[in-house]
C-alpha positions in Angstrom: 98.9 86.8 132.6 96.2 85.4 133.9 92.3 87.0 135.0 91.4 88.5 132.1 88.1 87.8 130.7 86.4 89.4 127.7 83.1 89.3 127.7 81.4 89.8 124.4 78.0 89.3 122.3 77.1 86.7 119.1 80.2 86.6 116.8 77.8 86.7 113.9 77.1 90.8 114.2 79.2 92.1 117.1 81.8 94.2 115.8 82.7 95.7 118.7 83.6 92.3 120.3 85.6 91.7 117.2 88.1 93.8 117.8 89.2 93.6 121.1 89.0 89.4 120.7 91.2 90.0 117.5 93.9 91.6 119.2 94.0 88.9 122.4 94.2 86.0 119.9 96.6 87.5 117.5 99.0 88.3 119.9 98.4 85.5 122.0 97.4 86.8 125.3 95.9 84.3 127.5 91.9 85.2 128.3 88.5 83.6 129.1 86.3 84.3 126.7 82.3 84.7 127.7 79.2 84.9 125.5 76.7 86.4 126.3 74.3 86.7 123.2 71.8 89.8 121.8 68.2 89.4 123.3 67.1 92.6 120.8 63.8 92.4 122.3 64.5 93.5 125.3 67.3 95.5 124.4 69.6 92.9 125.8 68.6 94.4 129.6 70.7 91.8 130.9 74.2 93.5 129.9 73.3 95.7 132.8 74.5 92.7 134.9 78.5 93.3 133.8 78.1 96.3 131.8 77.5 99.9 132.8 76.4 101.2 129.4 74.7 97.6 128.8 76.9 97.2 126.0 79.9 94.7 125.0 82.7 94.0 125.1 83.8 94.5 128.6 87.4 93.5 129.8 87.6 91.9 133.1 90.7 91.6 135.3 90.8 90.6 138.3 88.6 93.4 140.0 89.1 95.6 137.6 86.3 96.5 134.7 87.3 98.2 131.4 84.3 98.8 129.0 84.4 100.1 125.3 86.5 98.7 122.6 89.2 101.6 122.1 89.8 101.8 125.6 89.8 98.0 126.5 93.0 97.8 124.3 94.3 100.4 125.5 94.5 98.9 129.0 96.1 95.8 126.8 98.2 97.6 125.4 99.5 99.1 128.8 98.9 96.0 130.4 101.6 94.1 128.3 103.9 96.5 126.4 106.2 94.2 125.5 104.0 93.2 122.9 103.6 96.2 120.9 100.2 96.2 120.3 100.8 100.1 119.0 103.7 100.7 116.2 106.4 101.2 118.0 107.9 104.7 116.0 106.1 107.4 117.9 104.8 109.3 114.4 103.4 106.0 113.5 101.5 105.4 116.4 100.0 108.5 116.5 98.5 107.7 113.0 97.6 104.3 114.2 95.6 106.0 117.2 94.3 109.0 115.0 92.4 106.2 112.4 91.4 104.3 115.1 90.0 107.0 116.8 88.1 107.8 113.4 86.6 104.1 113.0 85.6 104.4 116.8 83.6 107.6 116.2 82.6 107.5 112.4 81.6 106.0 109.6 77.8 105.7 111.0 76.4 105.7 107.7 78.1 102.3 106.4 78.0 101.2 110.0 74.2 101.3 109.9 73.4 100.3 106.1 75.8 97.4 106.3 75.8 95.5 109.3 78.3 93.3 110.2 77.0 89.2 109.8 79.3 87.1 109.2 77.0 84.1 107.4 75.4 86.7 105.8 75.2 85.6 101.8 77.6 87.5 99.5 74.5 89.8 97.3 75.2 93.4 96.8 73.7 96.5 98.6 73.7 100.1 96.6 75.0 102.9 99.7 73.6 105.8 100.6 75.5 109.0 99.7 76.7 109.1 103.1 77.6 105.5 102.9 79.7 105.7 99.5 81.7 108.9 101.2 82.4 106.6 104.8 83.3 103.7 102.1 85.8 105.9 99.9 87.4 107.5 103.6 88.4 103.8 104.3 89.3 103.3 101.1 91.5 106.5 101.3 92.9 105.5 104.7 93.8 102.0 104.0 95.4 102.9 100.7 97.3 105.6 102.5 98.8 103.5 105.2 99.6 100.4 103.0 101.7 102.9 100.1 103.0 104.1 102.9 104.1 100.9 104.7 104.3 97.9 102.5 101.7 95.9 104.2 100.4 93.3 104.3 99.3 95.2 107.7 98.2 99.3 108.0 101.8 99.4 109.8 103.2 96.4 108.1 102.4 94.0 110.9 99.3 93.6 112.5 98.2 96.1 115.3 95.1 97.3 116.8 94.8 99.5 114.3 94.1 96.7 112.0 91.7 95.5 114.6 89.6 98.2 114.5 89.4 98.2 110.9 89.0 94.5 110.8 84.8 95.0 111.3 84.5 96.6 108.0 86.4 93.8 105.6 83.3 91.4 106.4 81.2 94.4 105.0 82.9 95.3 102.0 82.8 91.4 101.3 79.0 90.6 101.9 77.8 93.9 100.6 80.2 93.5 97.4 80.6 97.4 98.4 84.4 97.5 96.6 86.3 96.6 93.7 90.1 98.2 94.6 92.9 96.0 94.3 93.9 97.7 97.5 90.9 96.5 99.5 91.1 92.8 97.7 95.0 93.0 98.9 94.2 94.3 102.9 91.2 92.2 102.6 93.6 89.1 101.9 95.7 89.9 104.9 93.0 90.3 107.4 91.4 86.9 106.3 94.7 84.9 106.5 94.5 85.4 110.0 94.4 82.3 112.1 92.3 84.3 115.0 89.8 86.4 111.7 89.3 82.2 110.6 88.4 81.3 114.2 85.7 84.1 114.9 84.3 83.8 111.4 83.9 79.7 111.8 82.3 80.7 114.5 79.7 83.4 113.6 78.7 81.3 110.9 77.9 78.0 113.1 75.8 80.5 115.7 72.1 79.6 115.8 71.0 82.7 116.8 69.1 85.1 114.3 69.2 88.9 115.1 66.7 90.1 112.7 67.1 93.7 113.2 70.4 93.6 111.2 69.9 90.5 108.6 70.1 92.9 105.9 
């Protein structure tokens, strides 16, 4: 289908991109993609221009603009349900939704201690309280869902769930944060994606330097 664009911010440290791009490449749904990178000191003012909350990603189509991650694929998921982007057995899905939900609104603490960069140099980084419980709750959660399906996927194949979570492999990695066989297994998964390769090749070749989260 054609007229979509996402528009996102430097594939070094935007997360929130991340995850929306993720799930448009993985399930090969056609897009343009548009960069449009941090200016940090002037609080990137010039989101305002496609963004109501000056923030990114934002989902273009047509006339139509979708902002936020969770609820930009959403409307994808609407938008083309013959691709499953949920798991399709209804209990399932509501667990997918419940833990993305969770990422979407938690986890602060490792959010904000580890920052997401992908060129960043593998050294280790000793978490806050706070930070070690968000880090065991993924742990937990991912553990959970992969005992509970097989893997390699939360759901066994890859959904937005997985998406969503996606953000938080690159931190466990730089930040050496984890040494569970699960997280080295889901962690294998994630990076064995063609469209994980693509955005981390990427982030790594960006010039830009955010200095407020080169941890």
């Amino acid at each position: 289908m054609s007229g979509l664009e996402l528009i996102i911010a430097n594939k070094k440290y935007s997360s929130w991109s991340m995850r929306p791009w993720l799930v448009l490449k993985t399930f090969e749904i056609e897009f343009m993609e548009t960069l449009s990178e941090f200016d940090i000191p002037n609080n990137s003012a010039h989101f305002i221009e496609f963004s109501p909350t000056k923030k990114v990603p934002v989902l273009k189509h047509e006339d139509f603009t979708v902002w936020d991650s969770l609820a930009i694929v959403e409307y994808l998921a609407e938008l083309f349900p013959e691709k499953n982007l949920w798991p399709e057995d209804r209990e399932q899905r509501a667990h997918a939704r419940a833990i993305s939900c969770e990422m979407h609104s938690g986890f602060l603490a490792l959010r904000d201690e580890c920052p997401m960069n992908m060129a960043r140099e593998v050294s280790p980084l000793a978490l806050s309280p706070e930070g070690k419980r968000d880090l065991a709750r993924v742990e937990s959660i991912w553990a959970t869902c992969l005992d509970q399906s097989g893997g390699p996927f939360l759901f066994g194949r890859f959904t937005i769930a997985d998406a969503m979570f996606a953000p938080v492999i690159n931190r466990i990695e730089k930040y050496r944060l984890s040494s569970s066989a699960t997280v080295e297994q889901y962690t294998t998964a994630i990076k064995t994606l063609p469209a994980w390769q693509e955005w981390e090749d990427a982030g790594k070749a960006e010039p830009w330097i955010c200095e407020n989260v080169e941890v």
